[in-house]
py3Dmol code that shows the C-alpha trace and the ligand (Angstrom):
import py3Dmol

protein = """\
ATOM      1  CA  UNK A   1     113.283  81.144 119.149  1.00  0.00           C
ATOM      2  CA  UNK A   2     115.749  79.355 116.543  1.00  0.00           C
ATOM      3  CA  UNK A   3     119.050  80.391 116.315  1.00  0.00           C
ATOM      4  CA  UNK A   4     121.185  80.500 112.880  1.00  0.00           C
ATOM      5  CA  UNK A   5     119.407  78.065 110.547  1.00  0.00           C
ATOM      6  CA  UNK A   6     118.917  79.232 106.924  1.00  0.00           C
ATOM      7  CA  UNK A   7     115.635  78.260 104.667  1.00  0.00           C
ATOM      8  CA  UNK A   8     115.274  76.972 101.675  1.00  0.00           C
ATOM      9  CA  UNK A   9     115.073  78.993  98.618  1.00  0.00           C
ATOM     10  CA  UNK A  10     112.587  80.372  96.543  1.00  0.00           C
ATOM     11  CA  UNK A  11     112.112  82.693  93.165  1.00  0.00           C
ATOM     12  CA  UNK A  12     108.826  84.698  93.381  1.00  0.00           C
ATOM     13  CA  UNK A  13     108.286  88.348  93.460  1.00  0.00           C
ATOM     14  CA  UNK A  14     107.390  89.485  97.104  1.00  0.00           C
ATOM     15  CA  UNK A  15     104.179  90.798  96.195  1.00  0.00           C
ATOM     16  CA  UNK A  16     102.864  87.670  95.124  1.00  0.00           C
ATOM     17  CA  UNK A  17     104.340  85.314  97.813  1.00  0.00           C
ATOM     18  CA  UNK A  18     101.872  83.397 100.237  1.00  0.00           C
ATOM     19  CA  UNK A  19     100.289  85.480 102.767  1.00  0.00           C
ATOM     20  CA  UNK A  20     102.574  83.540 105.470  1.00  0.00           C
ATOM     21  CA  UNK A  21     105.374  84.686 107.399  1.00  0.00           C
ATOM     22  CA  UNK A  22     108.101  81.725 106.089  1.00  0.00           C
ATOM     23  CA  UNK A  23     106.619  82.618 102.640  1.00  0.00           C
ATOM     24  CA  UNK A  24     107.736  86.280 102.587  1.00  0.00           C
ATOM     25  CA  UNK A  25     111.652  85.528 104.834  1.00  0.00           C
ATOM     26  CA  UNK A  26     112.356  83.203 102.256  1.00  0.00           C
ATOM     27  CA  UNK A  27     111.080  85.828  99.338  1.00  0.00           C
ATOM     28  CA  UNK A  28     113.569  88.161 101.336  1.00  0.00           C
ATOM     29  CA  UNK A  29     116.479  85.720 101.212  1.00  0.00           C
ATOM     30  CA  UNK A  30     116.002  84.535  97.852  1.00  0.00           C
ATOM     31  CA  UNK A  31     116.153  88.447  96.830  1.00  0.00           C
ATOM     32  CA  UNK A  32     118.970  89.061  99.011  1.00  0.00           C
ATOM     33  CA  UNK A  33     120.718  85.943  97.387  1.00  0.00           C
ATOM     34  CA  UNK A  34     120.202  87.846  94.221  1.00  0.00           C
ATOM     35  CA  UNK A  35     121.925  91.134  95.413  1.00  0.00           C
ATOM     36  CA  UNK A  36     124.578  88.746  96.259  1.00  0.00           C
ATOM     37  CA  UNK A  37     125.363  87.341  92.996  1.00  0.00           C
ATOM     38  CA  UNK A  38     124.992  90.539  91.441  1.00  0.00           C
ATOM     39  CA  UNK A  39     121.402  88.653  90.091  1.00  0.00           C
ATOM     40  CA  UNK A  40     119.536  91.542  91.066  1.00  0.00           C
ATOM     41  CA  UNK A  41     115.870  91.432  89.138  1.00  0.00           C
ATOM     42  CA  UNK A  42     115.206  94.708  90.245  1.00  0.00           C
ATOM     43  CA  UNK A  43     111.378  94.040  90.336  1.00  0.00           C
ATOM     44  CA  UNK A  44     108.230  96.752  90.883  1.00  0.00           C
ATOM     45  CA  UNK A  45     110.382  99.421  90.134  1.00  0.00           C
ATOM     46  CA  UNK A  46     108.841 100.315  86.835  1.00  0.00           C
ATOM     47  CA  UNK A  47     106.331 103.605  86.031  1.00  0.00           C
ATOM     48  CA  UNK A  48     103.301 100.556  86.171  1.00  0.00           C
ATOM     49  CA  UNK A  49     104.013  99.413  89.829  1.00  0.00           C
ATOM     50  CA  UNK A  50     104.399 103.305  90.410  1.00  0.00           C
ATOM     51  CA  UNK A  51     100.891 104.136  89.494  1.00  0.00           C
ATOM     52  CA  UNK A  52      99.447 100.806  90.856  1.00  0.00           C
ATOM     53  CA  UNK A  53     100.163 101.708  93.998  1.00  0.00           C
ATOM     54  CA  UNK A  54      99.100 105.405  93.936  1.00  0.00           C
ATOM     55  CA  UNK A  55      95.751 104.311  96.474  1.00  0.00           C
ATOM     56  CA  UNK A  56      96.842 102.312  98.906  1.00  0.00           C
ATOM     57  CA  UNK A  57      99.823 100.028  99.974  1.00  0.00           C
ATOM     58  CA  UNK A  58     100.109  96.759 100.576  1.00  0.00           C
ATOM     59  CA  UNK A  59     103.796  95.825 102.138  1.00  0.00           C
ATOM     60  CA  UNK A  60     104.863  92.401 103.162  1.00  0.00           C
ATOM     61  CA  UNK A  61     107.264  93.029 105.872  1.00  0.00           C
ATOM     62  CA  UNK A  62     108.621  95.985 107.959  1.00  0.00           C
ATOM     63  CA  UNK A  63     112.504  96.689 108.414  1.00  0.00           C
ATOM     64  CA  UNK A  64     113.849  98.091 111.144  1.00  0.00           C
ATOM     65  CA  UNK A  65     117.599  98.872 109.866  1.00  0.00           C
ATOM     66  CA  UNK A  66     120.510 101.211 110.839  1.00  0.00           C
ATOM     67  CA  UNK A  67     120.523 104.292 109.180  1.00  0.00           C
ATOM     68  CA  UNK A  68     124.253 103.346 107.789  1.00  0.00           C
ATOM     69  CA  UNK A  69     124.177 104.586 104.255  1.00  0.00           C
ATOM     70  CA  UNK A  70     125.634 101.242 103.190  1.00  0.00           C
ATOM     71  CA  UNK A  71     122.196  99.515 104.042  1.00  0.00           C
ATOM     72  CA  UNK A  72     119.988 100.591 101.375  1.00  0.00           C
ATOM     73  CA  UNK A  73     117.369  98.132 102.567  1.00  0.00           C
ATOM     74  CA  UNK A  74     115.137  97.619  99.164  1.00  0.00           C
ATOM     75  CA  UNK A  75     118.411  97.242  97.690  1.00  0.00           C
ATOM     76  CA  UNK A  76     120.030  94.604  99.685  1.00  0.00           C
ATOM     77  CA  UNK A  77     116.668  92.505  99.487  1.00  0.00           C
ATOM     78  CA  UNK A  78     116.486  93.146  95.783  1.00  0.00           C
ATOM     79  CA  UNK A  79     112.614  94.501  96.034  1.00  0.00           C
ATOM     80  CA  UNK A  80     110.670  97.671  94.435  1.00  0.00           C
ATOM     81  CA  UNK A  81     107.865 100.410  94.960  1.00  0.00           C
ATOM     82  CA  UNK A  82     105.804  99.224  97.790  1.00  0.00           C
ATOM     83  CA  UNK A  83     107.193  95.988  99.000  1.00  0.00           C
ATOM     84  CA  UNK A  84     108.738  96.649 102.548  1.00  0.00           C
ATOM     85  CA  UNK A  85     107.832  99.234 105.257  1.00  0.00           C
ATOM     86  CA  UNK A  86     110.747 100.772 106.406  1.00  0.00           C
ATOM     87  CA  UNK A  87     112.347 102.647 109.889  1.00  0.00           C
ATOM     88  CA  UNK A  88     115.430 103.470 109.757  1.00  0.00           C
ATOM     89  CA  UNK A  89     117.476 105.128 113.423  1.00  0.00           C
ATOM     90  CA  UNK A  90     121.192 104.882 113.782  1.00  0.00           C
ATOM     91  CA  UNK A  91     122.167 101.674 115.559  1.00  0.00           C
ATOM     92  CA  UNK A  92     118.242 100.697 114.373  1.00  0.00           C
ATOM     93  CA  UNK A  93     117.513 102.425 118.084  1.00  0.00           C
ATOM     94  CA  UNK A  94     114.347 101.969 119.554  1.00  0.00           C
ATOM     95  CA  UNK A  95     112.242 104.423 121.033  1.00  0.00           C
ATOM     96  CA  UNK A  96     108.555 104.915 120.888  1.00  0.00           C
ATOM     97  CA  UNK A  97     108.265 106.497 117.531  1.00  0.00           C
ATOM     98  CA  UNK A  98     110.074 103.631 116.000  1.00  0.00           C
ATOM     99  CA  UNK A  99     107.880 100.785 118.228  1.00  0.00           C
ATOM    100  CA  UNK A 100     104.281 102.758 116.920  1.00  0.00           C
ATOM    101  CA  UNK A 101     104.916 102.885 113.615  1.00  0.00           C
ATOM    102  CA  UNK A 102     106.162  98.990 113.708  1.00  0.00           C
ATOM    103  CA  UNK A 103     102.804  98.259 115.508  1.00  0.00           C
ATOM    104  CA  UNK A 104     100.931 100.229 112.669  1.00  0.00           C
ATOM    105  CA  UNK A 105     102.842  98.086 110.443  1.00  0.00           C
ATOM    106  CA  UNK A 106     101.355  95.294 111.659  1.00  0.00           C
ATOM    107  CA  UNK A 107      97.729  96.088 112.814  1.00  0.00           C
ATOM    108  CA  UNK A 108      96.687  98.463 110.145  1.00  0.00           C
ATOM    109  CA  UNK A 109      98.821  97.367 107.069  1.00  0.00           C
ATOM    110  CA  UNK A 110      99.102  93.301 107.811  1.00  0.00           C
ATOM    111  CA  UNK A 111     102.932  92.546 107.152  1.00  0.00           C
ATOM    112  CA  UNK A 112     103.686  89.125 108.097  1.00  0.00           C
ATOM    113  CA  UNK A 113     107.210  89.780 109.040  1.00  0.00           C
ATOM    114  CA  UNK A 114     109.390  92.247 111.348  1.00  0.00           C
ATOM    115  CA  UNK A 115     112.952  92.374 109.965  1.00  0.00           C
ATOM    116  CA  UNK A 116     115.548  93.872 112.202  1.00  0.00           C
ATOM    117  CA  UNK A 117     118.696  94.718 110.570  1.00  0.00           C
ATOM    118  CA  UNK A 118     122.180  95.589 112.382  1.00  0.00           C
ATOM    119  CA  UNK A 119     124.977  95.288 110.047  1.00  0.00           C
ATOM    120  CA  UNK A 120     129.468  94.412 110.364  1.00  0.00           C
ATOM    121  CA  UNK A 121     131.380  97.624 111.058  1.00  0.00           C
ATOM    122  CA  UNK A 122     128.374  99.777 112.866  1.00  0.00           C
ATOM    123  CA  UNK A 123     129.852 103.191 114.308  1.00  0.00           C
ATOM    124  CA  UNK A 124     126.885 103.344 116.977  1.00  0.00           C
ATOM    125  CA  UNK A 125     127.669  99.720 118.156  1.00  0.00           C
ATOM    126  CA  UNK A 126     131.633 100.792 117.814  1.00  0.00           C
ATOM    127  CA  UNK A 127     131.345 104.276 119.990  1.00  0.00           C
ATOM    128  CA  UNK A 128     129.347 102.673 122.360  1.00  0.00           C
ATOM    129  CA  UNK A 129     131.677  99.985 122.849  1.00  0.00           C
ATOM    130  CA  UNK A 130     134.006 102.203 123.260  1.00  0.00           C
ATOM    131  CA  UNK A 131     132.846 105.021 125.552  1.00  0.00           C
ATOM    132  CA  UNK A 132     132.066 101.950 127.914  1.00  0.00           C
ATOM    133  CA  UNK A 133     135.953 101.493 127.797  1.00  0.00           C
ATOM    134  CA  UNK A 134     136.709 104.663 129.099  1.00  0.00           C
ATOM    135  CA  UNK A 135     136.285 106.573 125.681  1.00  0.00           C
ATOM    136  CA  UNK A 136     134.722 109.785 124.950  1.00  0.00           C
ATOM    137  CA  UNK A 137     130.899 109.987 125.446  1.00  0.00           C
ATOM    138  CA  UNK A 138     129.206 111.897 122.603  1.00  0.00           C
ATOM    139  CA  UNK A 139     127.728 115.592 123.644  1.00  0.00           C
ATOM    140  CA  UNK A 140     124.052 116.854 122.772  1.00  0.00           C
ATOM    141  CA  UNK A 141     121.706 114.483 121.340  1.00  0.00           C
ATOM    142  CA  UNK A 142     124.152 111.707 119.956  1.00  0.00           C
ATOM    143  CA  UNK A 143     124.180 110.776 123.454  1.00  0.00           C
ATOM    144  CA  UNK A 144     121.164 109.024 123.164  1.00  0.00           C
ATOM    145  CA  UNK A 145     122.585 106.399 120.490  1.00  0.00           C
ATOM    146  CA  UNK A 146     125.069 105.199 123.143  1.00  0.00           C
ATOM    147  CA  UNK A 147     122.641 105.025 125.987  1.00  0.00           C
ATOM    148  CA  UNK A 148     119.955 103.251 123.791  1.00  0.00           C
ATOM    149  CA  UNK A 149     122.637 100.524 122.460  1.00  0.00           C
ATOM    150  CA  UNK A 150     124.546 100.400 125.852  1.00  0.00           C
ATOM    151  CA  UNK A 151     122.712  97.315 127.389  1.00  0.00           C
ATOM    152  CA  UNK A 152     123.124  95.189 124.249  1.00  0.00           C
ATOM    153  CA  UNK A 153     126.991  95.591 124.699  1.00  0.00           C
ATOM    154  CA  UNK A 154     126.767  95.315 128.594  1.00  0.00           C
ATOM    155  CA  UNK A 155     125.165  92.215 127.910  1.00  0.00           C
ATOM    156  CA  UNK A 156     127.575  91.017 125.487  1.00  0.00           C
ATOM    157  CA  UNK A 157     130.629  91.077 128.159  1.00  0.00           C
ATOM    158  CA  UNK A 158     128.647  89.993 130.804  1.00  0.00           C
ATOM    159  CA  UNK A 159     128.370  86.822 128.748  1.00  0.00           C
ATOM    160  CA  UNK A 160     132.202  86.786 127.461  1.00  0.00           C
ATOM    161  CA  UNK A 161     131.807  88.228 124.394  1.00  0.00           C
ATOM    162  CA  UNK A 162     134.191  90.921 123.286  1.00  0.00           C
ATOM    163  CA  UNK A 163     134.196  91.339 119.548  1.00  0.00           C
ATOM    164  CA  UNK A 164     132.536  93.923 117.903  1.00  0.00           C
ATOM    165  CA  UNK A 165     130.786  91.230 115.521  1.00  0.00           C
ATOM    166  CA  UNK A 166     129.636  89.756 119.134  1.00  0.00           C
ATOM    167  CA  UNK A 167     128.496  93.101 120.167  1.00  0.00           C
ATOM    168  CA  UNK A 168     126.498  93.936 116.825  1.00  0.00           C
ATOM    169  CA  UNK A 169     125.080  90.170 117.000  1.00  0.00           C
ATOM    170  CA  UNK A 170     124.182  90.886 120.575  1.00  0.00           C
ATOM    171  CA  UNK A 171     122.208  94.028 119.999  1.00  0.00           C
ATOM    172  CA  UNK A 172     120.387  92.711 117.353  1.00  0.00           C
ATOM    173  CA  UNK A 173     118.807  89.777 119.785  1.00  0.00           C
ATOM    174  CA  UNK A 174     118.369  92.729 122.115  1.00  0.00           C
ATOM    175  CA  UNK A 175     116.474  95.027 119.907  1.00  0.00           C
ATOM    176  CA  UNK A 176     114.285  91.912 118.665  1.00  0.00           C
ATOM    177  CA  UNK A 177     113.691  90.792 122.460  1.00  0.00           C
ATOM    178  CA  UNK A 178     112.831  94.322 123.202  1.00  0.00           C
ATOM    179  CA  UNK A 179     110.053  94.693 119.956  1.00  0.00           C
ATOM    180  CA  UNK A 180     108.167  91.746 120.614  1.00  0.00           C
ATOM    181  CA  UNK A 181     108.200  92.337 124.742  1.00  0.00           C
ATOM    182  CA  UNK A 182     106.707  95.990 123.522  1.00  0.00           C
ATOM    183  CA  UNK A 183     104.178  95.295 120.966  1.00  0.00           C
ATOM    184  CA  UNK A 184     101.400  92.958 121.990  1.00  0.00           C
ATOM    185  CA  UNK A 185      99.965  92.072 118.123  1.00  0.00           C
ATOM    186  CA  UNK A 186     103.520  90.804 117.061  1.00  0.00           C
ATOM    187  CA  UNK A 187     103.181  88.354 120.041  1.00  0.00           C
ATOM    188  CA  UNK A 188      99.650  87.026 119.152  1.00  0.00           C
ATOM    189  CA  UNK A 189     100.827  87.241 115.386  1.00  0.00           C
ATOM    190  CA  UNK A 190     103.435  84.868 116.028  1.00  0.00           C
ATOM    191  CA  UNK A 191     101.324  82.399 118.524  1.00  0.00           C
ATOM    192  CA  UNK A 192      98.628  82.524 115.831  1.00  0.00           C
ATOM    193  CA  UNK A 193     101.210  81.781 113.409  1.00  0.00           C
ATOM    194  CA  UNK A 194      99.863  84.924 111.085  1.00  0.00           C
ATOM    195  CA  UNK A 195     103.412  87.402 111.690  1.00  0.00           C
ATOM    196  CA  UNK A 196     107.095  86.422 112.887  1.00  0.00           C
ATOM    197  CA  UNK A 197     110.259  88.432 113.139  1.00  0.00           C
ATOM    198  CA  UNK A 198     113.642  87.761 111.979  1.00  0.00           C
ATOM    199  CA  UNK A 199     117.321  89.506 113.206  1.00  0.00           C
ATOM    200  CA  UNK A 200     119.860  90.034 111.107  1.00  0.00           C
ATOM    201  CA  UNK A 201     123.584  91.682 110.098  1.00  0.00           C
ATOM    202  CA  UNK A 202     124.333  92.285 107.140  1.00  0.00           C
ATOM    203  CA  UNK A 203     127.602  92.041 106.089  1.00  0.00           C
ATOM    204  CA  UNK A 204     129.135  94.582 103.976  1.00  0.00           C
ATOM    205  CA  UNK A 205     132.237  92.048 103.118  1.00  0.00           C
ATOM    206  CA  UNK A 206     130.060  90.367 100.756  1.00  0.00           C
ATOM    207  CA  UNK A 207     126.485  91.588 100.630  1.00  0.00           C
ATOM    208  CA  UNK A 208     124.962  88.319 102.553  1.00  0.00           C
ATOM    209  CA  UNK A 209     122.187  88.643 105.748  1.00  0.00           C
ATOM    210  CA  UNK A 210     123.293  86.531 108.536  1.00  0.00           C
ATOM    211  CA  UNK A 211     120.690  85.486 110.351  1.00  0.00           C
ATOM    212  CA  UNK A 212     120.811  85.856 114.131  1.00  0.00           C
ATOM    213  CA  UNK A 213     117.769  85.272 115.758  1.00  0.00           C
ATOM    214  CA  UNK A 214     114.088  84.773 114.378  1.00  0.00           C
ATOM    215  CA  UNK A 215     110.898  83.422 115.758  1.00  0.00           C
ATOM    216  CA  UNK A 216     107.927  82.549 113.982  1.00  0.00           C
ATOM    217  CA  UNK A 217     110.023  81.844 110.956  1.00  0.00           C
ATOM    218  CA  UNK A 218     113.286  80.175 110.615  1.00  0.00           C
TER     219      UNK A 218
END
"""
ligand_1 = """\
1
ZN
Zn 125.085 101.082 111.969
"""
view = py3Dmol.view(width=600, height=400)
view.addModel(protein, "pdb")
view.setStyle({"model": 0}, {"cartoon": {"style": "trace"}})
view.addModel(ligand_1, "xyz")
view.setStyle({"model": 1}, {"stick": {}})
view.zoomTo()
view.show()
């Protein structure tokens, strides 16, 4: 896995990018540089892409994102109408729901690349950080966003981390560690160099991905 490094850039619609996992990240980044600089193309959004698409889809990547309504994934990546499959669970929680339709991402629709998205300022990252300092733990079925995003944080401090950009950072490389021990085509994807996966935050400061961890792509 490569930590941190940021590709080069390119300008091409993500439909029509190489059918290679570097191909489509850097599509994504390019589009996300876009959102950015207020750039935005805003492409395959029109009635023509609409009815294109009415039999069959063809998406280039799947997201797995928090459900924070200040990730609006196609937005962020500046894409349209049938570019990325997306999941969306608070804390971008994994359970096996989330990991099967992921894996039918893959097998029966052929996306090249798994996108994970955590993001600055999460509230599932921040209660769970803070019912493991002694704070209240959530009643009924909220409960489950603390237990599911618990380990990424105990992790964090058992490696001296304390910051809740640490802890976000830290549950993203969790999550992605997590999908690709789970779901067996992502792993030959990637040694066959045919899919790859990518972590990142996005940062609601300034509209920018950071990437945290990838392999397969970098
Ligand atoms: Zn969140």
């Amino acid at each position: 896995m490569s930590v941190g490094r940021r590709a080069t850039i390119v300008v091409m619609p993500l439909k029509d990018v190489a059918k290679e996992p570097q191909a489509v990240w850097d599509a994504l980044q390019a589009g996300n540089q876009r959102f950015v600089l207020q750039q935005q193309e805003r492409p395959n959004q029109d009635i023509v892409r609409r009815a294109e698409l009415r039999d069959g889809q063809y998406p280039r990547a799947a997201v797995l994102s928090c459900s924070d309504s200040r990730v609006p994934v196609e937005m962020i990546f500046d894409v349209g109408l049938g570019d990325l499959f997306v999941v969306r669970t608070a804390g971008e929680i994994l359970d096996p729901s989330v990991l099967g339709s992921l894996e039918y991402a893959i097998k029966s629709l052929g996306v090249e690349l798994i996108v994970v998205m955590g993001h600055e300022s999460c509230g599932a990252v921040a209660a769970t950080a803070e019912a493991l300092s002694g704070g209240t733990i959530p009643n009924g079925l909220e409960r489950i966003l603390i237990e599911k995003v618990a380990p990424s944080i105990l992790e964090a401090r058992a490696r001296g981390m304390n910051s809740s950009d640490d802890f976000e950072r830290q549950h993203i490389i969790e999550t992605v560690v997590q999908i690709k021990h789970r779901l067996a085509p992502l792993r030959s994807g990637i040694a066959e160099g045919s899919c790859g996966i990518v972590g990142l935050r996005y940062k609601l400061s300034d509209g920018s991905v950071e990437h945290v961890i990838s392999d397969g792509v970098e």
